[in-house]
Each structure stands twice: as structure tokens, then as C-alpha cells.
C-alpha positions in Angstrom: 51.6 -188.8 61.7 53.1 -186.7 59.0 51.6 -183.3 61.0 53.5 -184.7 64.2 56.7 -185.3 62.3 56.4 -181.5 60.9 55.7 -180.2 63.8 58.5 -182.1 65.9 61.0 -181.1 62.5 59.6 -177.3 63.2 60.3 -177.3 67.2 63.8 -178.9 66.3 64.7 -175.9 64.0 63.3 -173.6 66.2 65.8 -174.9 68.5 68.5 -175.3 66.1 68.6 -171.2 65.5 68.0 -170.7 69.3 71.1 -172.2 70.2 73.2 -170.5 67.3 71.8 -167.1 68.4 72.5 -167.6 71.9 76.3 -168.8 71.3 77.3 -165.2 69.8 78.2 -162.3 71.9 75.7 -159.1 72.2 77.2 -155.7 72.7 75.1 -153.2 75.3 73.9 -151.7 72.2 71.5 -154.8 71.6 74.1 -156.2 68.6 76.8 -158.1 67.5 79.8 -157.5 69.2 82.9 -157.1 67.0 85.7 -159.2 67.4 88.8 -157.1 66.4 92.9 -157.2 67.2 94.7 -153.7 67.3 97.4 -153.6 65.4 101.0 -154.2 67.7 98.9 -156.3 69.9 100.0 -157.3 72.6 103.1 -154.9 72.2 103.3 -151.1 71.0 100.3 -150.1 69.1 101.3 -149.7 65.3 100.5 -147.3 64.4 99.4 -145.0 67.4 99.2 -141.5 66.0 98.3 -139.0 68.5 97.0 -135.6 67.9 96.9 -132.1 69.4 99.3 -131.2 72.6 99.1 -132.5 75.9 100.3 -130.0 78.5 100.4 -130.6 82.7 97.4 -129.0 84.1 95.6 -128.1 80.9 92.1 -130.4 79.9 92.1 -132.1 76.7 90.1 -130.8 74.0 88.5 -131.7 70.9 91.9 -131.7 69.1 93.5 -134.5 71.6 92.8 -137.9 69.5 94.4 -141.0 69.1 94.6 -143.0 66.1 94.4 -146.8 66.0 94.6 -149.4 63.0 92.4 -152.5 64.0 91.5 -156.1 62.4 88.0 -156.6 62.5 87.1 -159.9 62.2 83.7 -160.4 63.3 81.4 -156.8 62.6 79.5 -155.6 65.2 79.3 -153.2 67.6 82.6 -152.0 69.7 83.9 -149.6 72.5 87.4 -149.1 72.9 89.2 -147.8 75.6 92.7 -146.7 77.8 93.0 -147.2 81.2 93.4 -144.1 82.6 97.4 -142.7 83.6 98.3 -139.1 84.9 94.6 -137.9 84.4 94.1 -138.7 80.9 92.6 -141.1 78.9 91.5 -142.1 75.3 87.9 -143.6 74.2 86.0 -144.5 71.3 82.8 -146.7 70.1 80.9 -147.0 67.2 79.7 -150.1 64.5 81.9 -152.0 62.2 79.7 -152.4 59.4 82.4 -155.2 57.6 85.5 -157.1 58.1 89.2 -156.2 57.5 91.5 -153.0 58.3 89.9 -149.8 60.0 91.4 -146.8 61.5 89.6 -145.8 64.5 89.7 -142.5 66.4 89.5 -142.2 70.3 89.0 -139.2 71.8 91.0 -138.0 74.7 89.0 -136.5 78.3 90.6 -135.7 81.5 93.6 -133.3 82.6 97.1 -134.5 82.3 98.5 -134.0 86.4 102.2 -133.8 85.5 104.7 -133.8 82.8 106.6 -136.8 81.2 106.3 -139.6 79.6 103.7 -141.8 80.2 102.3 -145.4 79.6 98.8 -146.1 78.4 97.5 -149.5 77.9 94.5 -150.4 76.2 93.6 -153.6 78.1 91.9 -156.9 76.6 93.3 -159.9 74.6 93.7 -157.8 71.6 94.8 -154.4 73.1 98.4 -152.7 73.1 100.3 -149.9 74.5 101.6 -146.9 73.5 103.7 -143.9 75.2 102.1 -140.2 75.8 104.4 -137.1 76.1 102.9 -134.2 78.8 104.7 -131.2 78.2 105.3 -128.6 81.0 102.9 -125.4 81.7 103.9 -123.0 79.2 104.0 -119.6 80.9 102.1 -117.1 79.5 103.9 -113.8 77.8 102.1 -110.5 78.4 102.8 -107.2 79.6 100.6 -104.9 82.7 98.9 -102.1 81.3 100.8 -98.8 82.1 104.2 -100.5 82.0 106.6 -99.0 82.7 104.6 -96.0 84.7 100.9 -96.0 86.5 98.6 -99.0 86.0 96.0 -98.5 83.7 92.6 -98.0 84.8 93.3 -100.0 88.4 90.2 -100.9 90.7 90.3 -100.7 94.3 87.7 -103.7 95.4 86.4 -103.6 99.3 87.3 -100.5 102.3 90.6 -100.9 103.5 90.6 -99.9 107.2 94.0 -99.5 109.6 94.0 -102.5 112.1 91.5 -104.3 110.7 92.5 -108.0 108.4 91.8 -108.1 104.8 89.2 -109.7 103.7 88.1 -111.7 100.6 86.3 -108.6 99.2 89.1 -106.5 99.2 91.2 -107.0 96.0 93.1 -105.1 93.5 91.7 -105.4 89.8 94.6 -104.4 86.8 94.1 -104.5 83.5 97.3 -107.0 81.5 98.0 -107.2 77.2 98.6 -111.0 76.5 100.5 -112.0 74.1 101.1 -115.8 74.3 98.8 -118.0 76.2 100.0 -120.1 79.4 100.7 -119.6 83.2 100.9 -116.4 85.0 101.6 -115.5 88.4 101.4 -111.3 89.3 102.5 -109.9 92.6 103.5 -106.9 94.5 105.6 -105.9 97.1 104.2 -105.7 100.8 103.2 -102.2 102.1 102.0 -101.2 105.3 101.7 -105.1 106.1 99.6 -106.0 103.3 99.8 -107.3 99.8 98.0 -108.5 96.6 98.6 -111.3 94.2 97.0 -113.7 91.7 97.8 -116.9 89.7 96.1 -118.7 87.2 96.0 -119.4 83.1 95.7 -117.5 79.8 93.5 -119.2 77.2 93.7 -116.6 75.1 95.5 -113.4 73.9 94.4 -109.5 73.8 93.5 -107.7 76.5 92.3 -109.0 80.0 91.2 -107.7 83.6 93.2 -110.1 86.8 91.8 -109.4 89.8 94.6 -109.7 92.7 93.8 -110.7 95.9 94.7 -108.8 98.8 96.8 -110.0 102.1 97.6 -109.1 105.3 96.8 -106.4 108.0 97.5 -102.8 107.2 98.1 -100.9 109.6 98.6 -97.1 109.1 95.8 -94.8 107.1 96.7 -93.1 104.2 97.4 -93.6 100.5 99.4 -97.1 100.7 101.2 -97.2 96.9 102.7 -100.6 95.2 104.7 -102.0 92.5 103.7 -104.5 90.9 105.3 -107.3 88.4 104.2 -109.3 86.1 106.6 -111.3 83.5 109.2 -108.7 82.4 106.4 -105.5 83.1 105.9 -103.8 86.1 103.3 -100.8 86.9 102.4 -99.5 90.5 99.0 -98.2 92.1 97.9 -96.8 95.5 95.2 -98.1 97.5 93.4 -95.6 100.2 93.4 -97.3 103.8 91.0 -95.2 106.1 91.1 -94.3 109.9 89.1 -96.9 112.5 85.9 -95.6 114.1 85.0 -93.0 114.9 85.5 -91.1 111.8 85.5 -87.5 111.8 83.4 -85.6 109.7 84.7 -82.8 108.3 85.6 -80.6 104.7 88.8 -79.6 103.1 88.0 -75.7 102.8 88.9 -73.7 99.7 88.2 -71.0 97.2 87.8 -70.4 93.4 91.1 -69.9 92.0 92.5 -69.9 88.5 93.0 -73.6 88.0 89.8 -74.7 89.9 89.1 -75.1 93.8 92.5 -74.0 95.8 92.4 -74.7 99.8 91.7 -71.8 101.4 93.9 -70.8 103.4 97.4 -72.5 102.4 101.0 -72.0 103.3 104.1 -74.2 101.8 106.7 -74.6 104.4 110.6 -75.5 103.3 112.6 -75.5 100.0 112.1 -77.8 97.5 115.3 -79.1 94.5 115.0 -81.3 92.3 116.9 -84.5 93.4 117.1 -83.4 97.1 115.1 -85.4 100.0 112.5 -84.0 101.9 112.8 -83.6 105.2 110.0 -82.4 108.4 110.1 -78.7 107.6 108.6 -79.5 104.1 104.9 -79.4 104.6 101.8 -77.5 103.2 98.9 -76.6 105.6 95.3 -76.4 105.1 92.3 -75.5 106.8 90.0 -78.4 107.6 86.6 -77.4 109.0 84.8 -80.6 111.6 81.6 -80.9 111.9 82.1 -84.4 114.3 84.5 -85.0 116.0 86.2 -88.2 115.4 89.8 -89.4 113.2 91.0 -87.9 110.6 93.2 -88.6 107.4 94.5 -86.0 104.5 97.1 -87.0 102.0 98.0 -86.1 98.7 98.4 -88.7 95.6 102.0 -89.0 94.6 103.3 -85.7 92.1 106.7 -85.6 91.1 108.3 -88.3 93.1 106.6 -86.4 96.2 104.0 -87.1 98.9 102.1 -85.1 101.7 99.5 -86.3 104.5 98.7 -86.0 108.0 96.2 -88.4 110.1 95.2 -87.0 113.6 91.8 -86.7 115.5 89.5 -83.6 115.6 88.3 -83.5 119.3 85.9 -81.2 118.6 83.5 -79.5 115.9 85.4 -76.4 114.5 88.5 -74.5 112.0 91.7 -76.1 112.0 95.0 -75.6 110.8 96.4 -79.3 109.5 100.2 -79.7 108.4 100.6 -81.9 105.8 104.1 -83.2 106.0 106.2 -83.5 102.9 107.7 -87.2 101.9 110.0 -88.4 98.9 112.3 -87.0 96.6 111.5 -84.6 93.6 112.3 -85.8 90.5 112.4 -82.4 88.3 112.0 -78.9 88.7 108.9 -76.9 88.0 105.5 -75.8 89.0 103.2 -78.9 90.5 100.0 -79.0 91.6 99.4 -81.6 95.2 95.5 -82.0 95.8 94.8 -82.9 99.2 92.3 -85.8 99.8 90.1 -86.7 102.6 90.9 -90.5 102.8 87.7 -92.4 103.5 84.2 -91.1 103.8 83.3 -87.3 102.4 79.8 -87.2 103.6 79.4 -83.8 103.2 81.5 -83.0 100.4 84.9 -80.8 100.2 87.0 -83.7 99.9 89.9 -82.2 97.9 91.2 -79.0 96.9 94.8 -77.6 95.6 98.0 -76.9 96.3 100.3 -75.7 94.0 104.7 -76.2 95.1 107.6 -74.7 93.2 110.7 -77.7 92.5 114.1 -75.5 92.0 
């Protein structure tokens, strides 16, 4: 009898701690859970100290926290968490190892949408609320490379063709000095139908490559030259658009002169002053020699405040005599040196060669 009693007195306590066990609450993490009360529950959360800035279309990082005092009563495992509001919100979890006061810090994930003020509530019988300032996008501070003359170092992406769309690959690469991180938005002017911009964000300062995406439909070959702006710089840069098939094949002739190649023959047509326009009779001619027919297109790079090109079609193999015609306005007197270009493909070499024009 006195085994039957033990056993029955064993089964009973068995039972006893059974039922205890099974009347607490078990966290995911196989332990107690905590009971707790945040401090300013069911109001503001006191205190809610939040940490780092929170800026409109900028992720948090490890320096966005929130800090939270909380009233453990029970220890045990806990998660705490904000319902999400304008693309943020704050977490945290972890073990309270003992009863009493606790600070605990939440980390912040997500990217605030907008600026403003903003409500987030921690939800639950013990949870609170609290208020979250976004700041605006900071614009960036920086200045384009070359300012206030030539961009520096500029890369021409993709073949630029007269009549034919822009496409993705064709871009404009510049080279910017940032001084204070944030937004930036760089532009140019529209040339010949087409132009190139970018937008985006500055992490970081020093020096940086933006590459610009072209638009539009250009629709004349030649050099095609723009200003561009960017915060209080500006620089400017050419791009070369080339003639539709077919494409003539053909060389710039020259000789060996004193500064290098010099086309061979030349002639410079018209008078040239300093501060005076040119006008049709101010051209330089050069001898192009074909070897397939097909379009053509010559042109200087800009010298002085002055320009000269010519675009035809060869319609035959051969010698020819191209005027370049003369556009802009000389900036100063002196001696300048124009190099003609063959704008597009130089199979065969002889792209360029010189000219050299007197500025009264």
C-alpha cells in the first residue's frame, strides 16, 4: 500500500509542476518571456532618446537608435518593436537576465519617404509613443572640374550619329570636387536637339566621376559643344556627332611644317579682329583626298572663341578642295593654331592637320 501511495504522491507532483510550467508564457526563443512596461506607457515614451539624423530619402544606418527605459517585471526573453510610419522603424530583442529598470536600444531600418514630423507607436499593453523629426534632402555642395573654363578630363560614352535617337549607351562622363554631401542634380543646355543630365546623392566628399545621360535626337554632324551646371560651377565640353551611312573614306592631306603636320595645301579666306563676328567670307580650305565615296564631316575644335567645319559628300574617289567656313567671335588678338578633324571614322589615318589664323 505504502508503494501505491508513493507512487500516486509522485504522479500528483509530477502533475503539480506540469501545470505550473505550462501556465507561464514561452518566448520563440524556447524561454521565459519578460513581462515589462515602457516607461510613459500608454502615453509619450519617457524617456525616448533618439540618435543619429533622419533625412527624407536617405536609409538609416547604424547610428539611427532609439533609446527606451523599461520595467521588467518578470525576466525573460523580449522583442520590442515600432510599427512602421514614413518608411522607418525601430527594433530590438535580447534577455532580461533580472528585474527592475533597464535601458534598451532599438535599432532603426528602413528609409524615411518624406520629411516631417511623424508618429511612431510601439504597440502592446505596455507600449508608448513618441514623435520622429525627417529632415529635408540636404543638397550637396561641390564644384565641376574645370570651372569656370573646359571640363576636366570629360568622356564621350557611345557614337553619336545625325538623325539617329540617343541611346542608353551614349552619355557624357565629367569629373565634380564635393565638398558637402547631399543631393545633386547636373544639366546642360540642349544643342543640336539633344542633351545630358544626371541626378542622384553624395555620400561622400573628394573627388568623383557622374556620368550624364544623354537626350534627344541630334541632328546636324559636327562638333556639338555644351555648358553645363552644376550648383554655383559651370564647365562646357563638345561631343563629336558623325554623318549617317555611307561614310566617306578619305584623309586630311598635309606636310611637315615647323610646329608639326600643317594641311597641305591651305589658304585663310577673310579678316579676322578681335571682338568682331565672323561672317561667310571667313573660311580656311584644305585638301581632302577620298578614297570611297560616301559623307563627309571636317571641323575644327573651338580656339579663341572661334569655330570652322564643313559636312558634304565626296561622290567620288579623288583631291578636293573643302572650305571650312569660319563661325564665332574672336576673343583676342594673336597667332592661333585651328586643327581640322575628320569627325567619325579615320580608317586610314590623316585625320587632322593645322592651320594656323592671325586675330588683329
Amino acid at each position: 500500500m505504502k508503494k501505491i501511495i508513493s507512487l500516486y504522491g509522485y504522479v500528483c507532483l509530477f502533475g503539480i509542476i506540469l501545470f505550473t510550467s505550462c501556465s507561464r508564457e514561452y518566448s520563440y526563443e524556447g524561454g521565459l518571456q519578460a513581462k515589462y512596461l515602457i516607461q510613459g506607457s500608454p502615453a509619450n515614451c519617457l524617456p525616448a532618446v533618439l540618435s543619429g539624423f533622419y533625412i527624407a530619402g536617405t536609409a538609416a544606418d547604424t547610428g539611427n537608435t532609439l533609446q527606451l527605459k523599461v520595467n521588467v517585471t518578470t525576466a525573460g526573453y523580449y522583442t520590442i518593436s515600432t510599427l512602421p510610419s514614413d518608411g522607418i522603424s525601430f527594433t530590438a530583442s535580447g534577455n532580461f537576465s533580472d528585474t527592475g529598470s533597464t535601458l534598451v536600444t532599438l535599432k532603426a531600418s528602413g528609409t524615411p519617404d518624406s520629411a516631417g514630423n511623424f508618429l511612431i507607436k510601439i504597440p502592446g499593453d505596455g507600449g508608448c509613443y513618441f514623435t520622429l523629426n525627417v529632415l529635408k534632402k540636404a543638397a550637396a555642395q561641390y564644384t565641376l572640374a574645370g570651372f569656370p573654363n573646359d571640363c576636366s578630363h570629360p568622356v564621350v560614352g557611345g557614337t553619336f550619329t545625325a538623325g539617329t535617337a540617343i541611346k542608353s549607351s551614349n552619355t557624357a562622363t565629367l569629373q565634380v570636387i564635393i565638398n558637402t554631401p547631399g543631393d545633386y542634380n547636373i544639366s546642360t543646355d540642349t544643342v543640336d536637339g539633344i542633351s545630358f543630365s544626371d541626378m542622384g546623392h553624395f555620400s561622400g566628399t573628394g573627388t568623383q566621376m557622374v556620368v550624364l545621360a544623354g537626350n534627344g535626337n541630334p541632328q546636324t554632324a559636327g562638333f556639338a559643344y555644351f555648358n553645363v551646371k552644376a550648383d554655383s560651377s559651370y564647365c562646357s565640353f563638345n561631343i563629336p556627332v558623325q554623318n549617317p551611312e555611307p561614310l566617306a573614306v578619305y584623309v586630311l592631306q598635309s606636310g611637315v611644317g615647323a610646329s608639326g603636320l600643317v594641311c597641305a595645301p591651305q589658304s585663310v579666306e577673310g579678316s579676322y579682329k578681335a571682338g568682331v563676328t565672323l561672317t561667310t567670307s571667313n573660311t580656311i580650305t584644305i585638301s581632302p583626298y577620298a578614297t570611297r565615296a560616301g559623307n563627309y564631316t571636317i571641323s575644327t575644335a573651338k580656339v579663341n572663341g572661334m569655330i570652322f567645319s564643313a559636312s558634304g559628300s565626296f561622290p567620288a574617289a579623288g583631291n578636293y578642295l573643302i572650305p571650312l567656313k569660319g563661325s564665332g567671335t574672336p576673343l583676342a588678338s594673336g597667332n592661333f593654331t585651328f586643327t581640322p578633324l575628320i569627325v567619325g571614322p579615320a580608317p586610314i589615318g590623316g585625320a587632322s592637320c593645322d592651320v594656323s589664323v592671325t586675330v588683329q
